[in-house]
Residue frames as qw, qx, qy, qz and C-alpha x, y, z in Angstrom:
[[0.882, -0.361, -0.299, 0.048, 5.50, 16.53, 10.81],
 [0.172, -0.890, 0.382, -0.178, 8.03, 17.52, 13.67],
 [0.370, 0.578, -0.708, 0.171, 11.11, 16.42, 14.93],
 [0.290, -0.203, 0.798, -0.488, 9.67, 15.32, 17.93],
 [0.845, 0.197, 0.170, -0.466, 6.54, 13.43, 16.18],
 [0.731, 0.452, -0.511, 0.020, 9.45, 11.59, 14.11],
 [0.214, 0.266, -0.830, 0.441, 11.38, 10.47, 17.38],
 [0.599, -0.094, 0.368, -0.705, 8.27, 9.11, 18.60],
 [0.788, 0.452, -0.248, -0.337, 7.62, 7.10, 15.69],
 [0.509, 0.632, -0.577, 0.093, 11.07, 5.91, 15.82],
 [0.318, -0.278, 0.764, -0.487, 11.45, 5.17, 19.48],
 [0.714, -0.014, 0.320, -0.622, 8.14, 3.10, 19.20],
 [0.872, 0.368, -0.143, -0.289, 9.15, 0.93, 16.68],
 [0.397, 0.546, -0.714, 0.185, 11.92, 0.06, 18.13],
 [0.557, -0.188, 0.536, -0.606, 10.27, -0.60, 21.26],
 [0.842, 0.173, 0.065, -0.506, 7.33, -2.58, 19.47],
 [0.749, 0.432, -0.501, 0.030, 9.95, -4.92, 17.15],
 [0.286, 0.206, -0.890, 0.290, 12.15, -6.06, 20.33],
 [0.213, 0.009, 0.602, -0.770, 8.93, -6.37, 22.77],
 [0.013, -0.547, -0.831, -0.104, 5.77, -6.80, 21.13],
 [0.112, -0.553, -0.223, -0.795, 3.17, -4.22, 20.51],
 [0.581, -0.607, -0.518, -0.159, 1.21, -5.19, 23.71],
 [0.788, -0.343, -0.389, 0.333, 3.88, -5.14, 25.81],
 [0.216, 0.345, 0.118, 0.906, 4.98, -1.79, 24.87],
 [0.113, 0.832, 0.474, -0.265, 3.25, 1.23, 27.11],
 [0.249, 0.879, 0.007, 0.407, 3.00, 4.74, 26.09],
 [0.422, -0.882, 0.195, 0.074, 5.35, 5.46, 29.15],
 [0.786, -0.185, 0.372, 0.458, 7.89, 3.06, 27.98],
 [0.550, 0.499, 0.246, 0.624, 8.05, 5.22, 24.61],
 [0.088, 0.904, 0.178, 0.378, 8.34, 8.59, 26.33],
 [0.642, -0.687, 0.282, 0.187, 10.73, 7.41, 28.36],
 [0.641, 0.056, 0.350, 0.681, 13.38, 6.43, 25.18],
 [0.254, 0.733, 0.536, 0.334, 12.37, 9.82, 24.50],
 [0.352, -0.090, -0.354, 0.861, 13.12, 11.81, 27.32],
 [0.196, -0.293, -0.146, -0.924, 9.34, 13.50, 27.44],
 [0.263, 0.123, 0.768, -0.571, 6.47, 13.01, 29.69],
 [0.164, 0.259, 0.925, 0.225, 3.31, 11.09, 28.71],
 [0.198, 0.804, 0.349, -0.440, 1.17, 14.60, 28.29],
 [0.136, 0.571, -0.504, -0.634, 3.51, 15.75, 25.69],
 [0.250, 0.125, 0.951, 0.131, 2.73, 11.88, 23.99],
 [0.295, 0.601, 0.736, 0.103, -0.78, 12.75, 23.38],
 [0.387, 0.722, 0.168, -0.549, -0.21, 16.17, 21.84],
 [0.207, 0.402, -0.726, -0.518, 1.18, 14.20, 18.75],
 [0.343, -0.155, -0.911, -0.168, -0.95, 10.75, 18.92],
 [0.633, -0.326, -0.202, -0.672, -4.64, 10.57, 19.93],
 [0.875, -0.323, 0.322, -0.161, -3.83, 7.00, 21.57],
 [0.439, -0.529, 0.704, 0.178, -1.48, 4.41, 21.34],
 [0.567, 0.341, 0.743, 0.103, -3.18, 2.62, 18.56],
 [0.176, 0.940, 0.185, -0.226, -3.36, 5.82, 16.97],
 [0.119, -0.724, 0.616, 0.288, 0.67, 5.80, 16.64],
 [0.687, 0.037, 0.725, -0.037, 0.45, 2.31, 15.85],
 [0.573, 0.619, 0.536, -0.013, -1.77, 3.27, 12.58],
 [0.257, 0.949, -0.160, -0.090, 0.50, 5.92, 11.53],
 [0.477, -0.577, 0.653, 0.120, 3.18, 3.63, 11.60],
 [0.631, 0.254, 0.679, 0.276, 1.88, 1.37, 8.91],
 [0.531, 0.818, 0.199, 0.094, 0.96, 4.38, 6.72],
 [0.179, -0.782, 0.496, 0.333, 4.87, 5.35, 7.29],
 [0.644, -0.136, 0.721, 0.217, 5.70, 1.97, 6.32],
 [0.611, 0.558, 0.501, 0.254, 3.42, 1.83, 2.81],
 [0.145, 0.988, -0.010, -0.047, 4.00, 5.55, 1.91],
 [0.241, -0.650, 0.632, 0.347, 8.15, 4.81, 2.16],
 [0.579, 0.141, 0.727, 0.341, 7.43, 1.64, -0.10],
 [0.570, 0.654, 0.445, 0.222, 5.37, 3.30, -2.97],
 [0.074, 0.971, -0.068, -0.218, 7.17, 6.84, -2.68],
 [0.447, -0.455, 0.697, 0.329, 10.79, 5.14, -2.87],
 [0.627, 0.154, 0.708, 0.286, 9.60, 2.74, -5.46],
 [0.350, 0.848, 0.374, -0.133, 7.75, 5.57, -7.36],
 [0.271, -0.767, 0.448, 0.370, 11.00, 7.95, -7.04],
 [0.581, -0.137, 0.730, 0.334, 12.62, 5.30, -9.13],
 [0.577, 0.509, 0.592, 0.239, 10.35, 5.12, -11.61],
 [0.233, 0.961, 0.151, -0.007, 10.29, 8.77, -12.34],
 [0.331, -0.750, 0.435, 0.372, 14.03, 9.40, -12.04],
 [0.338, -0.298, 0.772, 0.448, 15.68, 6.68, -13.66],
 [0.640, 0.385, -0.385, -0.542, 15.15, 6.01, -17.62],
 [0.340, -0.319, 0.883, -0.057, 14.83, 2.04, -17.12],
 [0.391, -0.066, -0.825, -0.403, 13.46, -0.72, -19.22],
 [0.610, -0.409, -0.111, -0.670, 9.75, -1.86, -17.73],
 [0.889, -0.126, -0.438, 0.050, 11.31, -4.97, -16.48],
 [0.464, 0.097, -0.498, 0.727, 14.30, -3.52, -14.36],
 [0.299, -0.473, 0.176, -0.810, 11.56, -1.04, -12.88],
 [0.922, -0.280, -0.231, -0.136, 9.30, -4.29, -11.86],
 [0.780, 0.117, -0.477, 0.387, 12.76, -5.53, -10.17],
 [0.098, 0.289, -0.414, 0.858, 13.79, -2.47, -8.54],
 [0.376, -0.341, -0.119, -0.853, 10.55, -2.60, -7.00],
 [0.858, -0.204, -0.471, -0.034, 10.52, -6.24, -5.82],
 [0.636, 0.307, -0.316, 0.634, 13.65, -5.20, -4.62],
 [0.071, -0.536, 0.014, -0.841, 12.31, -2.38, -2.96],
 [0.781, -0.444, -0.069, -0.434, 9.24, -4.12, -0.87],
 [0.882, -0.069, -0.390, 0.257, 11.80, -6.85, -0.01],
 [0.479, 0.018, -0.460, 0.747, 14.08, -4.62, 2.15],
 [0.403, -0.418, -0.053, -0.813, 11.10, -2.40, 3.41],
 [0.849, -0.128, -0.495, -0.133, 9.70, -6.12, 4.06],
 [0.742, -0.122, -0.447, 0.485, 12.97, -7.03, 6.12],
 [0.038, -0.449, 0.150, -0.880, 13.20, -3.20, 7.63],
 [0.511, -0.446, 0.109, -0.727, 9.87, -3.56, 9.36],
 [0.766, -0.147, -0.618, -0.098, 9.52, -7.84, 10.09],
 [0.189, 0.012, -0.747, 0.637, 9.69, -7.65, 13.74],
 [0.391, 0.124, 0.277, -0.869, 6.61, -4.95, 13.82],
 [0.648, 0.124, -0.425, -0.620, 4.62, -6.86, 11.28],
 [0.510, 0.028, -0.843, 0.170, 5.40, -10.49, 12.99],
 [0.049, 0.152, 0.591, -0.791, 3.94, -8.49, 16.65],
 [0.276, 0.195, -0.252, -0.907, 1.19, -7.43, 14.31],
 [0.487, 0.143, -0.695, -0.509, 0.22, -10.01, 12.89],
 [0.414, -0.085, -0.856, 0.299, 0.24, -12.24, 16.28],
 [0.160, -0.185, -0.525, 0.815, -1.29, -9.54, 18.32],
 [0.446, 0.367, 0.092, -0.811, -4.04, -8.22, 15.89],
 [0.153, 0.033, 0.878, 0.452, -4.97, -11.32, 13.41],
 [0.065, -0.145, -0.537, -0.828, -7.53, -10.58, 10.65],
 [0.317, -0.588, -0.712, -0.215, -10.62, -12.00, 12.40],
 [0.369, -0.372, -0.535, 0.663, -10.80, -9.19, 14.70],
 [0.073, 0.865, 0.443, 0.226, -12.72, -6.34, 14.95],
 [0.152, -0.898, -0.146, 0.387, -11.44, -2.65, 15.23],
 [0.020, 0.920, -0.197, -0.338, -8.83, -0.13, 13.62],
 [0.631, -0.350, 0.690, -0.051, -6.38, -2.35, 13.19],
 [0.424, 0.120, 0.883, 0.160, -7.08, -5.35, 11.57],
 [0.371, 0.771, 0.485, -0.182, -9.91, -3.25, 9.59],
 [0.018, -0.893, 0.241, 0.379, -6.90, -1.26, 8.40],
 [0.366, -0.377, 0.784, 0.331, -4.41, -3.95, 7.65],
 [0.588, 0.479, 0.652, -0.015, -7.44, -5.69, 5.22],
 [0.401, 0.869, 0.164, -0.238, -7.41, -2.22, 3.31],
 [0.065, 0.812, -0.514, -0.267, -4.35, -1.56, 2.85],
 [0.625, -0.068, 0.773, 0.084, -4.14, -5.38, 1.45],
 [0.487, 0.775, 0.397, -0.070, -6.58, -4.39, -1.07],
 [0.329, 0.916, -0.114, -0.201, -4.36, -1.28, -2.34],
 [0.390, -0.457, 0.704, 0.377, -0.75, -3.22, -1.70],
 [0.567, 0.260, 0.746, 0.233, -2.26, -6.12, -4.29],
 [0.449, 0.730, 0.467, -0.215, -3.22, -3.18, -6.45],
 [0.120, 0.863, -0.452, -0.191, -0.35, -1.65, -6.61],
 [0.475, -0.301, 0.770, 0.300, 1.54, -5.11, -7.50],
 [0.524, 0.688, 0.469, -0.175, -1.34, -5.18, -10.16],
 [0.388, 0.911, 0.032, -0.132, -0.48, -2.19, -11.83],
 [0.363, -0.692, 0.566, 0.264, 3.60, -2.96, -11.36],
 [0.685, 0.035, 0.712, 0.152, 2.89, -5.76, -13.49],
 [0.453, 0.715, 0.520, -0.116, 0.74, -4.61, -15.66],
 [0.001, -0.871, 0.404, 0.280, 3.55, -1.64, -16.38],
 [0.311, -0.489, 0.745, 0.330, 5.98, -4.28, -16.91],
 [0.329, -0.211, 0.884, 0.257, 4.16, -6.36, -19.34],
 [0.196, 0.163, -0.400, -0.880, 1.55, -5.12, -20.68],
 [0.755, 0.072, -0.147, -0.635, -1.83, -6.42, -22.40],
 [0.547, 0.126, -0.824, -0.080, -0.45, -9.71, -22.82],
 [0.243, -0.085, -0.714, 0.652, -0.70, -10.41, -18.88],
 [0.488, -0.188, 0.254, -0.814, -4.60, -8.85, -18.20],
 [0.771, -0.091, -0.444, -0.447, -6.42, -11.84, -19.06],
 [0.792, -0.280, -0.519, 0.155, -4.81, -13.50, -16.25],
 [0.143, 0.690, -0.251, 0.664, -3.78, -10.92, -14.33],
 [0.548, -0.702, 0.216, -0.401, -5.26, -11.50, -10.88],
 [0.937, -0.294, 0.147, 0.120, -3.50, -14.97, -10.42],
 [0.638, 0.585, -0.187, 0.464, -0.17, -13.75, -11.98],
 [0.213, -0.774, 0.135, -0.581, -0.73, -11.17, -9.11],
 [0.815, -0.492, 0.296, -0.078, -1.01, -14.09, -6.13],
 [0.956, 0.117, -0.046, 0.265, 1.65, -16.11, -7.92],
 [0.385, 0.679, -0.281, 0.559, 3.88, -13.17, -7.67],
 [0.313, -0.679, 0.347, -0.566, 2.78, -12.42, -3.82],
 [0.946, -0.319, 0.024, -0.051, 2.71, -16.03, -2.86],
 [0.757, 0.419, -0.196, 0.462, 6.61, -16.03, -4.25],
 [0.100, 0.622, -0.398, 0.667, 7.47, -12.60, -2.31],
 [0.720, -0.520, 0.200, -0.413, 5.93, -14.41, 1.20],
 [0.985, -0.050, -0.127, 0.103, 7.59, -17.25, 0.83],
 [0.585, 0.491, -0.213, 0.610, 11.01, -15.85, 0.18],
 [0.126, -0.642, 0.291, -0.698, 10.67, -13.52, 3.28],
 [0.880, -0.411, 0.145, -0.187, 9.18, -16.35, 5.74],
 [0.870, 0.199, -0.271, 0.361, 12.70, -18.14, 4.34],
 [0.357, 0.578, -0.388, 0.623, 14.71, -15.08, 5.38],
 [0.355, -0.565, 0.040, -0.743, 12.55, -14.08, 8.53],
 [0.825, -0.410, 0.257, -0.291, 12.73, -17.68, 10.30],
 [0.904, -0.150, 0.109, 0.385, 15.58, -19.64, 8.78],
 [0.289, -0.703, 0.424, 0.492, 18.40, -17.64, 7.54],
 [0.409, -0.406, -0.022, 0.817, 20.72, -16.79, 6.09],
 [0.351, 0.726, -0.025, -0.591, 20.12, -13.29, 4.52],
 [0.619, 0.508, 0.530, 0.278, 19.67, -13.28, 1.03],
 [0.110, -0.201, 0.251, 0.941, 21.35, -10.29, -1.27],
 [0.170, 0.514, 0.493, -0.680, 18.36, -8.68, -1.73],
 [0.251, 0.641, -0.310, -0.655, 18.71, -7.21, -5.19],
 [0.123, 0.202, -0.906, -0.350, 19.18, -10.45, -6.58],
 [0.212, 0.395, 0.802, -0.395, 16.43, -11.90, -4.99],
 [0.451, 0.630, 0.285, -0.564, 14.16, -9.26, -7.02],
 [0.206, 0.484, -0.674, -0.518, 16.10, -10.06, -10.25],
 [0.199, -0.035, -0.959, -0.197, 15.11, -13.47, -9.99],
 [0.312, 0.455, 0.686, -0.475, 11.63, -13.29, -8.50],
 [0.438, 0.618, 0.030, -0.652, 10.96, -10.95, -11.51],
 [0.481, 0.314, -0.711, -0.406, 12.45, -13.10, -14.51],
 [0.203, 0.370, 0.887, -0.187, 10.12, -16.15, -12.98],
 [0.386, 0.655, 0.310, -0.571, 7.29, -13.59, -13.68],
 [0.414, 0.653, -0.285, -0.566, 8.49, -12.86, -16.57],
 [0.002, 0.079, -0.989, -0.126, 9.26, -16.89, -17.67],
 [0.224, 0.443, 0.868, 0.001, 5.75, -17.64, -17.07],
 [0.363, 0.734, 0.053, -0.572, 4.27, -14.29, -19.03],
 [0.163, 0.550, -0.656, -0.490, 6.56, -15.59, -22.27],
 [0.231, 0.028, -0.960, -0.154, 5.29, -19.38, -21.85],
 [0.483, 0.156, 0.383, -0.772, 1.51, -18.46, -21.18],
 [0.391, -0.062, -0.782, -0.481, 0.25, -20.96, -24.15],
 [0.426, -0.261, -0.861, -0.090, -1.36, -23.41, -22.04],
 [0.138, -0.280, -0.691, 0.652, -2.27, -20.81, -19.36],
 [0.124, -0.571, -0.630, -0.511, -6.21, -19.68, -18.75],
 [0.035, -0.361, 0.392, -0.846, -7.25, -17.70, -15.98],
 [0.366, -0.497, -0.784, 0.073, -8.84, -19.06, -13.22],
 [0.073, -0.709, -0.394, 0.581, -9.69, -15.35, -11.23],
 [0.381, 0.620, 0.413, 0.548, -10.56, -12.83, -14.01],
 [0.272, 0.089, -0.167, 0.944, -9.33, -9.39, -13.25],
 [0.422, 0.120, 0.141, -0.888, -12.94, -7.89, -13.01],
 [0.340, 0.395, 0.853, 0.037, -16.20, -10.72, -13.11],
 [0.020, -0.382, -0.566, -0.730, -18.74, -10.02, -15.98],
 [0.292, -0.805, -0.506, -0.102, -21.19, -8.89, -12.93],
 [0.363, -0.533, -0.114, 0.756, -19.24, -5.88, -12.08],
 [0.422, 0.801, 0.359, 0.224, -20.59, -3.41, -14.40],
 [0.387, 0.494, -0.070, 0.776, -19.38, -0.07, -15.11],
 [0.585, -0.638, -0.325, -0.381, -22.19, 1.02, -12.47],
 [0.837, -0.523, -0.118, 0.109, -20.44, -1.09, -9.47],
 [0.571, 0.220, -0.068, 0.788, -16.84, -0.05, -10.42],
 [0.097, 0.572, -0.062, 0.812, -17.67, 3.49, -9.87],
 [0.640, -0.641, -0.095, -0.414, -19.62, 2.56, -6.80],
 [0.863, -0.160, -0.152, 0.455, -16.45, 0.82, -5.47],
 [0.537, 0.204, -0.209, 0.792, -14.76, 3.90, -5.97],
 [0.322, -0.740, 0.058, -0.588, -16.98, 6.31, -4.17],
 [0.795, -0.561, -0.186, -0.136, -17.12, 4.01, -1.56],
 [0.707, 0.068, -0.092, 0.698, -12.80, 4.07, -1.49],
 [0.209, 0.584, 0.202, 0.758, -13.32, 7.52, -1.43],
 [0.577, -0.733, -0.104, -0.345, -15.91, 8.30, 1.40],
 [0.975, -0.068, -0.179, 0.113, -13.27, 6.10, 3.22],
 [0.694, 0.000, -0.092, 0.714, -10.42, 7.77, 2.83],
 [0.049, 0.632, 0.138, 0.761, -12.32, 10.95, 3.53],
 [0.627, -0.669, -0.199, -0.346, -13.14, 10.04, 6.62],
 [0.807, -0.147, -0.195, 0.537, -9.59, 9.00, 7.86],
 [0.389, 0.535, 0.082, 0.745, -8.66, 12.22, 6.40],
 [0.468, -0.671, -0.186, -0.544, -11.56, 14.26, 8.67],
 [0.804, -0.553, -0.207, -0.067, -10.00, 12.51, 11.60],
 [0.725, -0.152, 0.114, 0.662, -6.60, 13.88, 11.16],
 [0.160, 0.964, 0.208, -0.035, -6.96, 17.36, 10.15],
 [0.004, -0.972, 0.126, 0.201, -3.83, 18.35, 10.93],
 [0.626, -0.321, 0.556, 0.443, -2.16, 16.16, 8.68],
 [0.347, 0.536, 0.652, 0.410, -4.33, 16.68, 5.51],
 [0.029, -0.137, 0.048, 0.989, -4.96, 20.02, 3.73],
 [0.450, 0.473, 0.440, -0.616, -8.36, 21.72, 3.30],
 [0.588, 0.508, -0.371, -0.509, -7.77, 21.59, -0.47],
 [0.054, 0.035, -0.967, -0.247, -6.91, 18.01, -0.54],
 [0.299, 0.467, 0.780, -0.291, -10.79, 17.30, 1.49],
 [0.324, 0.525, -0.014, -0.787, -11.75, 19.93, -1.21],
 [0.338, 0.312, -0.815, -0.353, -10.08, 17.66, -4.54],
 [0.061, 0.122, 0.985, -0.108, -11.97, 14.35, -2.61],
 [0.362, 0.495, 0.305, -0.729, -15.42, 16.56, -2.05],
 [0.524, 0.524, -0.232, -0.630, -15.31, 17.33, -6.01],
 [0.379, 0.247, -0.756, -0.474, -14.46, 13.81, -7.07],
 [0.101, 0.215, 0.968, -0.079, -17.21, 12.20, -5.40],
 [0.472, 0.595, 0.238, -0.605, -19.79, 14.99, -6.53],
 [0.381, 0.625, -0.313, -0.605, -18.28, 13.91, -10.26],
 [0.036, 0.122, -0.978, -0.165, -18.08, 10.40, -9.96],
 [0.267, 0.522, 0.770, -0.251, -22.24, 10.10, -9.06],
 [0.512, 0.417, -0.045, -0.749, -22.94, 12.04, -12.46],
 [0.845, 0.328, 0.147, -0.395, -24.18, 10.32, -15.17],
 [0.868, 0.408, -0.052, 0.278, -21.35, 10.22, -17.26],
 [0.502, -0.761, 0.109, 0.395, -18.65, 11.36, -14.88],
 [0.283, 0.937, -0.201, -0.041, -15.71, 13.36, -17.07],
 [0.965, -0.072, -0.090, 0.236, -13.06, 11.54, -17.54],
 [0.550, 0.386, -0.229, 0.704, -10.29, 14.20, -18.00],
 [0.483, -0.695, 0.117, -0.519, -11.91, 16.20, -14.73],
 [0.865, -0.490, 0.108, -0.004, -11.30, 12.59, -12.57],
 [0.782, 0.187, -0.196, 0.562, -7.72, 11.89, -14.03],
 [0.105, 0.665, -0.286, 0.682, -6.55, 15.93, -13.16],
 [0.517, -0.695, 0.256, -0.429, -8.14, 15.79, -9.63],
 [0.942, -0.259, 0.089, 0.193, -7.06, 11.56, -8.80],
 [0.825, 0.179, -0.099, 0.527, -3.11, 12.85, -10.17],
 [0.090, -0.721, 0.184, -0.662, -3.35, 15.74, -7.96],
 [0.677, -0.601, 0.250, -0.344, -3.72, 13.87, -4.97],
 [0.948, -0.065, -0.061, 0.305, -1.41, 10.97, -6.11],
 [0.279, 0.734, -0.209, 0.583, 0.87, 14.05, -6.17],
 [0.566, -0.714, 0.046, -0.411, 0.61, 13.91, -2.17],
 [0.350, 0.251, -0.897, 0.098, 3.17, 11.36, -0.67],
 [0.149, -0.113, 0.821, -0.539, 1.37, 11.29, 2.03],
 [0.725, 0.372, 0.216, -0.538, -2.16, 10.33, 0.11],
 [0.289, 0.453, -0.712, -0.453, -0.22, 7.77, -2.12],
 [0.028, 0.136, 0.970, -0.200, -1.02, 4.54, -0.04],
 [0.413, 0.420, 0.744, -0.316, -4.91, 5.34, 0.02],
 [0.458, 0.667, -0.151, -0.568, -5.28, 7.01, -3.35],
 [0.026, 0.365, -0.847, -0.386, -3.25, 3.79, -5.22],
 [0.226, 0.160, 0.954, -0.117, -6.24, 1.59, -5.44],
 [0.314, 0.701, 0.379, -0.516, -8.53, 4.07, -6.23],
 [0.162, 0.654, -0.402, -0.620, -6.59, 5.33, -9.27],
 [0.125, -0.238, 0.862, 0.429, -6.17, 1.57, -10.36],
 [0.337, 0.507, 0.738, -0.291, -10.19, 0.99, -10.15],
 [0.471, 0.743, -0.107, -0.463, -10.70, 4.24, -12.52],
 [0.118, 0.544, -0.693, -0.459, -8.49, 2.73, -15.04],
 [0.179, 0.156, 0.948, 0.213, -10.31, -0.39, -15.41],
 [0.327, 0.569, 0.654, -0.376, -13.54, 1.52, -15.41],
 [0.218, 0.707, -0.360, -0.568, -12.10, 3.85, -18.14],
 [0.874, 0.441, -0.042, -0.201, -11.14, 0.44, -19.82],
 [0.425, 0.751, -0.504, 0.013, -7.29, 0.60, -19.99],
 [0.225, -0.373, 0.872, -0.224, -6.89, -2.43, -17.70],
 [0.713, 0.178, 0.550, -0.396, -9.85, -4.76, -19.19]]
């Protein structure tokens, strides 16, 4: 990515956060730019086009940063879960102007890019809070796993609608210290607790799981196909071979792990490749 495709990016989001997305043109951003609005479209197809590469900046800084952690530092599973709360929370407060335009300007019931994006990338965020748990705490925590999950995201929404409309900031770090030992209070005092969403219904077979992940797959092959010159031929190669090996019979399990931790290898294939990875693991078993 160039220097100029990054001061695009940048300009725009500044734009977008004091203004609104709407109100925003492409001239206004090639004017904080100093370039003319032909040079604009030999980095961004359309304006909605920048728009969408903006959110996959956003998720791709959250899981690469948070990842980064994990692999660097030698930390107990709980302080990783923190750093991570810790992580989305100032990512959270980074972007909350664009997301607040976002949200007002594209809301879910709509049809196109967009809103058809934001849904997915729901799907993989909640997966990836999934598996954060799931890191931190192990077996104990599957059987209820999906409502641990909302109880965790209904906590991290709240806490940001506090910061984001009344004040005053909140130290940030702490905030994830304590969001996580709640989590981790009601994982220790689970007696009386039963699950009321089950992490995978008994009518998902092994069958539909795998058919969930082609279908993640085609998906993110086609984004891919529409961006060429962000994505290598060998990545569309690595996607190619794991949907020709996920529709055998018995699809190879040490074939789909090499090729799915070759592409999680990608930052820039982390956001659509996190959901996918967490789906094989339940179909393999190690999350059920």
């Amino acid at each position: 990515m160039t220097q100029r495709h990054e001061e695009l990016l940048d300009a725009a989001i500044q734009l977008f956060q004091k203004s609104g997305i709407h109100a925003v043109s492409v001239a206004d951003i090639t004017e904080a730019c100093g370039i003319s609005k032909g040079a604009f479209y030999k980095h961004f197809d359309s304006k909605e086009n920048m728009i969408l590469e903006l959110l996959k900046r956003y998720y791709d800084e959250m899981f690469r940063e948070a990842d980064r952690f994990t692999e660097e530092f030698n930390q107990s599973p709980l302080m990783i879960l923190k750093r991570k709360i810790t992580i989305e929370l100032e990512k959270s407060i980074e972007y909350r102007s664009f997301f607040l335009a976002l949200l007002t300007e594209f809301p879910p019931y709509e049809k196109g890019p967009i809103p058809e994006f934001l849904d997915r990338i729901q799907q993989t965020h909640q997966q990836w809070h999934k598996q954060a748990l799931l890191d931190a705490f192990g077996s104990k925590s599957k059987k209820y796993m999906d409502d641990l999950t909302l109880v965790l995201e209904g906590i991290l929404h709240s806490y940001l609608m506090q910061i984001i409309w009344k004040g005053p900031a909140l130290p940030l770090d702490r905030l994830g210290d304590f969001i996580a030992e709640c989590i981790k209070a009601i994982v220790e005092n689970d007696e009386a607790i039963s699950p009321l969403l089950p992490v995978y219904s008994n009518a998902d077979s092994e069958a539909s799981i795998l058919e969930i992940i082609g279908n993640d797959l085609h998906t993110l092959r086609t984004e891919m196909n529409t961006d060429r010159a962000r994505y290598s031929q060998k990545d569309l190669q690595t996607i190619d071979l794991l949907i020709e090996e996920l529709t055998q019979e018995k699809p190879r399990e040490f074939l789909v792990d090499a090729l799915l931790a070759q592409l999680h290898r990608r930052t820039y294939l982390k956001t659509g490749i996190t959901k996918i990875m967490t789906s094989w693991e339940v179909w393999k078993g190690d999350l059920t």
